[in-house]
C-alpha positions in Angstrom: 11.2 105.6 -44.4 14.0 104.8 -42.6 14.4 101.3 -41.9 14.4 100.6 -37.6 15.8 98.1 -36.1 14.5 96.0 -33.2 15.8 97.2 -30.3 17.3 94.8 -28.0 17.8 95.0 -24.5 20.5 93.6 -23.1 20.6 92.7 -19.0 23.5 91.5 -17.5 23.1 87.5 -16.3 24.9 86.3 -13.2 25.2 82.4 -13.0 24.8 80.6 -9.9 27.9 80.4 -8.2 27.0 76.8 -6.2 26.5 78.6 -3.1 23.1 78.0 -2.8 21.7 74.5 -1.6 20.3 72.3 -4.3 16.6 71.7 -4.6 15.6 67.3 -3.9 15.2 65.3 -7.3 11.3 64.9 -5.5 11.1 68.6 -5.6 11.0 68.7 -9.3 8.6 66.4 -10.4 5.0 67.6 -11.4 1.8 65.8 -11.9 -0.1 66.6 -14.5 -3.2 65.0 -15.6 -2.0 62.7 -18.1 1.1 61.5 -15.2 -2.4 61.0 -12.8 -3.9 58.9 -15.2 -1.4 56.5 -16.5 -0.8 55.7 -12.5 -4.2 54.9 -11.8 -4.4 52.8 -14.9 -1.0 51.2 -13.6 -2.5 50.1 -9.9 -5.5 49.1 -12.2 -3.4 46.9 -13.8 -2.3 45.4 -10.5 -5.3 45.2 -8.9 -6.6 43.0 -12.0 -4.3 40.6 -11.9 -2.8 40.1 -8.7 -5.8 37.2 -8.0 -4.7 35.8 -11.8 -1.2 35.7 -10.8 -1.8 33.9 -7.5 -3.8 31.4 -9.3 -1.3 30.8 -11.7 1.4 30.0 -9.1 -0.8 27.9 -6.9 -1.3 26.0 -10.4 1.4 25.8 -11.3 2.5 24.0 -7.8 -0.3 22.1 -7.9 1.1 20.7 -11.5 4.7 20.2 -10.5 3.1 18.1 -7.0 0.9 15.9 -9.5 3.7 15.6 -11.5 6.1 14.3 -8.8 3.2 12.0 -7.9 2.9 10.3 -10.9 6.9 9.7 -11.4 6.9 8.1 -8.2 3.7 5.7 -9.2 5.3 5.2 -12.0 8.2 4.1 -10.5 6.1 2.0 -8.1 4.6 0.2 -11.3 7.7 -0.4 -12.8 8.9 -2.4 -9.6 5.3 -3.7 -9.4 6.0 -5.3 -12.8 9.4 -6.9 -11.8 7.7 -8.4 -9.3 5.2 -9.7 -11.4 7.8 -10.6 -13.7 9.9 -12.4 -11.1 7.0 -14.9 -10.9 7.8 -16.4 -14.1 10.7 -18.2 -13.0 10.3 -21.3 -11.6 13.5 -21.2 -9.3 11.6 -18.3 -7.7 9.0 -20.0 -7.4 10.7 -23.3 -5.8 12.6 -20.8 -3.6 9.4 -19.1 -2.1 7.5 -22.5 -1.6 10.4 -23.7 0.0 10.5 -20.5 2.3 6.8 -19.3 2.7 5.1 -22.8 3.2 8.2 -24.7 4.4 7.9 -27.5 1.2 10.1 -29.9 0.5 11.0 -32.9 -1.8 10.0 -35.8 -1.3 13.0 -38.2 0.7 14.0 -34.3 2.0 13.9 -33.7 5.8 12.7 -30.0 7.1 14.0 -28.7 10.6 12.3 -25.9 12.1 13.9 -24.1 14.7 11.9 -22.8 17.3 12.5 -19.4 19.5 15.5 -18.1 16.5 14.6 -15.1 17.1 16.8 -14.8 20.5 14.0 -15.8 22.5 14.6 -18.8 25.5 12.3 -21.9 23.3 11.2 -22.9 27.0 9.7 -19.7 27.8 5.6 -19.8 28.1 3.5 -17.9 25.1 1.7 -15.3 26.6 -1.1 -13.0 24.5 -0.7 -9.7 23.7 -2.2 -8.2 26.7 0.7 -10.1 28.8 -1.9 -13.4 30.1 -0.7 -16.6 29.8 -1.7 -19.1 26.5 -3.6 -21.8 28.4 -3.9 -25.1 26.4 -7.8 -25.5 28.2 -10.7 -24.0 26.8 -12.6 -21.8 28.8 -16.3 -20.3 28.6 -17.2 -17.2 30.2 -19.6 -17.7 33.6 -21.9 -14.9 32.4 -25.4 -15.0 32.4 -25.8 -12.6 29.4 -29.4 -12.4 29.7 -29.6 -11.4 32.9 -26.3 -8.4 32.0 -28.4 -7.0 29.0 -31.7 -6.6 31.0 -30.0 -5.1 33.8 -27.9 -2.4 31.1 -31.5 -2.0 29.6 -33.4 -1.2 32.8 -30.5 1.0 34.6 -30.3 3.1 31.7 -33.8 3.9 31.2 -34.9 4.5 34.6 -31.8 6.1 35.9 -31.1 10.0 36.7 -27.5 9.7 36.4 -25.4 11.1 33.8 -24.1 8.3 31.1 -20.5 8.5 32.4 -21.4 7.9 36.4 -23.2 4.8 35.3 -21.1 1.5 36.0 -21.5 -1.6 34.1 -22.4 -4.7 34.6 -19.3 -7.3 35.8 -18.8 -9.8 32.8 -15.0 -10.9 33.5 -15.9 -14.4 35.2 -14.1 -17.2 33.8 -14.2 -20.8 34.1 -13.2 -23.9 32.6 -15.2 -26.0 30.4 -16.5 -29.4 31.2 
């Protein structure tokens, strides 16, 4: 038997001369199954621990907030116990008697000026509210009895609304005898 040989075809290949436009990178990718399940496990992934994540940065602020907080109390107990520590001398001391309670030495003489703080010293005190300080004494002309039974009655046997309700006059003043 004669030994054959394969027989081989041979077909004439023509390259691509460039004329023809070139397919997107996104038209070659293919999914397969396995390229499907690795991505849903990868937005698993995310989905999992995006809340753990945010938790951990809020934390983590929370930490680096406390820890600015206690720096700066311990910076206020640090002066705190200067302070303290400023006590145990005793020309502080003599200094702040001398300037908080106006003491002196014996045979010493104390001045104390009066309207130093650019105010005219024969200007009239007044209160906060603008009134004049009067040196007399005065007690209210109010017959209190007579304002809280009138309050009682006018609010239990009125129909008017709380608001429309007027009170009773109380701003008599007179002097005392």
């Amino acid at each position: 038997m004669p030994s054959q040989k394969p027989r081989v075809r041979r077909v004439p290949v023509a390259m691509p001369d460039g004329s023809t436009p070139a397919q997107p990178w996104y038209r070659s990718i293919h999914f397969s199954g396995f390229s499907l399940l690795m991505l849903a496990i990868i937005v698993l992934f995310v989905v999992v621990l995006a809340p753990s994540l945010r938790t951990l940065i809020q934390q983590q602020e929370q930490i680096a907030q406390q820890q600015h907080e206690v720096a700066s109390q311990k910076a206020d107990v640090a002066q705190k116990k200067q302070d303290v520590a400023r006590w145990d001398d005793p020309a502080y001391i003599e200094a702040q008697a001398r300037d908080r309670l106006l003491y002196v030495y014996p045979g010493e003489e104390s001045y104390l000026v009066m309207g130093a703080e650019g105010e005219a010293a024969d200007k009239t005190p007044t209160t906060d509210s603008g009134t004049p300080v009067s040196a007399k004494v005065q007690t209210p002309k109010v017959d209190w009895v007579q304002a809280m039974l009138s309050s009682v009655l006018q609010s239990g046997l009125t129909d008017e609304r709380a608001a429309d309700l007027v009170a009773p006059d109380v701003s008599g003043t007179g002097d005392s005898k």
